[in-house]
N, C-alpha and C positions, 0 to 999 in steps of 0.2 A: 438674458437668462436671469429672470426674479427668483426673490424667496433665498430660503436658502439650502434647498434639495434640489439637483439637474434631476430632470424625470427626461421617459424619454420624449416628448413635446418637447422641452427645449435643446432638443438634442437635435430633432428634425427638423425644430427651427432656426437654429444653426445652420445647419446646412444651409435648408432654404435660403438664407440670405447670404452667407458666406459664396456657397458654389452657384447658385441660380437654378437651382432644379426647382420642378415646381414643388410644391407642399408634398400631395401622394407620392410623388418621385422620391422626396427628401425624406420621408417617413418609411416608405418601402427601404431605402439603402437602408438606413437604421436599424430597420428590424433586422434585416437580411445579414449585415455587419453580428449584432446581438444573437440572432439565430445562430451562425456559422461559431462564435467564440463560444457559445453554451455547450453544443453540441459537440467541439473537441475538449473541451472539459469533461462531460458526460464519459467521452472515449475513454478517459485519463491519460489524456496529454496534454502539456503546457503549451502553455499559451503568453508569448512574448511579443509587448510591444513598446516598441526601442524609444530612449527615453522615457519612458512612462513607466514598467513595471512587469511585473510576471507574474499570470496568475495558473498555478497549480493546484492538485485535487492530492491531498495525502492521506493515506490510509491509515487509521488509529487502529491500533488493538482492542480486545475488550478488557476491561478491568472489575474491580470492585469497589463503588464509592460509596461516601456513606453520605446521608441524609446531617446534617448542618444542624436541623432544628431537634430531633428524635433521638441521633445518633445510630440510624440502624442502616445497618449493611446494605447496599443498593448494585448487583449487578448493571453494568453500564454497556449496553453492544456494543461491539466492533460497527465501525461506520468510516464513511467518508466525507472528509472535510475539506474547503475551500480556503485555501492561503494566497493572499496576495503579499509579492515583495514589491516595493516599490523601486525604482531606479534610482542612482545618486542622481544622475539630473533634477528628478521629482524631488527628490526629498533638499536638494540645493534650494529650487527654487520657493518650495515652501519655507524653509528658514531664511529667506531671502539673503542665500549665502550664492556665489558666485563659483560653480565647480570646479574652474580653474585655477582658485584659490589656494594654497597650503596655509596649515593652520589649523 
């Protein structure tokens, strides 16, 4: 996995060489993987996977912001947004700290 963005080609190419499916096999789980996780997001419900992290869809209010550069009042809609927590294991191993560790 080059560069420094996983897209998802290197995600099917993974597989491919990790499990042995072929290329279209290893591309198809992928989508089908990515398909299924979007689509209970979309539902609004979380989406937990252990060791790695939890991605949820939380609901904002609307509010009133202002313009930064103008300074003039800018209604903001009510929307919904994507939150990932990440796991301690995840965030262990990115500090390359040992979870089992105290301290």
């Amino acid at each position: 996995m080059g560069g420094s963005t996983v897209t998802r080609a290197d995600l099917s190419d993974a597989v491919h060489q990790q499990v042995g499916l072929s290329r279209t096999e290893s591309a198809d789980l992928v989508k089908s993987i990515l398909d299924h996780v979007t689509e209970t997001l979309v539902d609004g419900e979380t989406v937990k996977l252990s060791s790695f992290g939890t991605f949820m869809v939380r609901s904002k209010s609307g509010r009133m912001g202002r313009n930064p550069k103008t300074g003039e009042e800018v209604p903001i809609t009510p929307r919904r947004v994507l939150v990932f927590r990440p796991s301690h294991v995840l965030k262990d191993l990115i500090n390359g700290t040992d979870s089992g560790e105290e301290g």
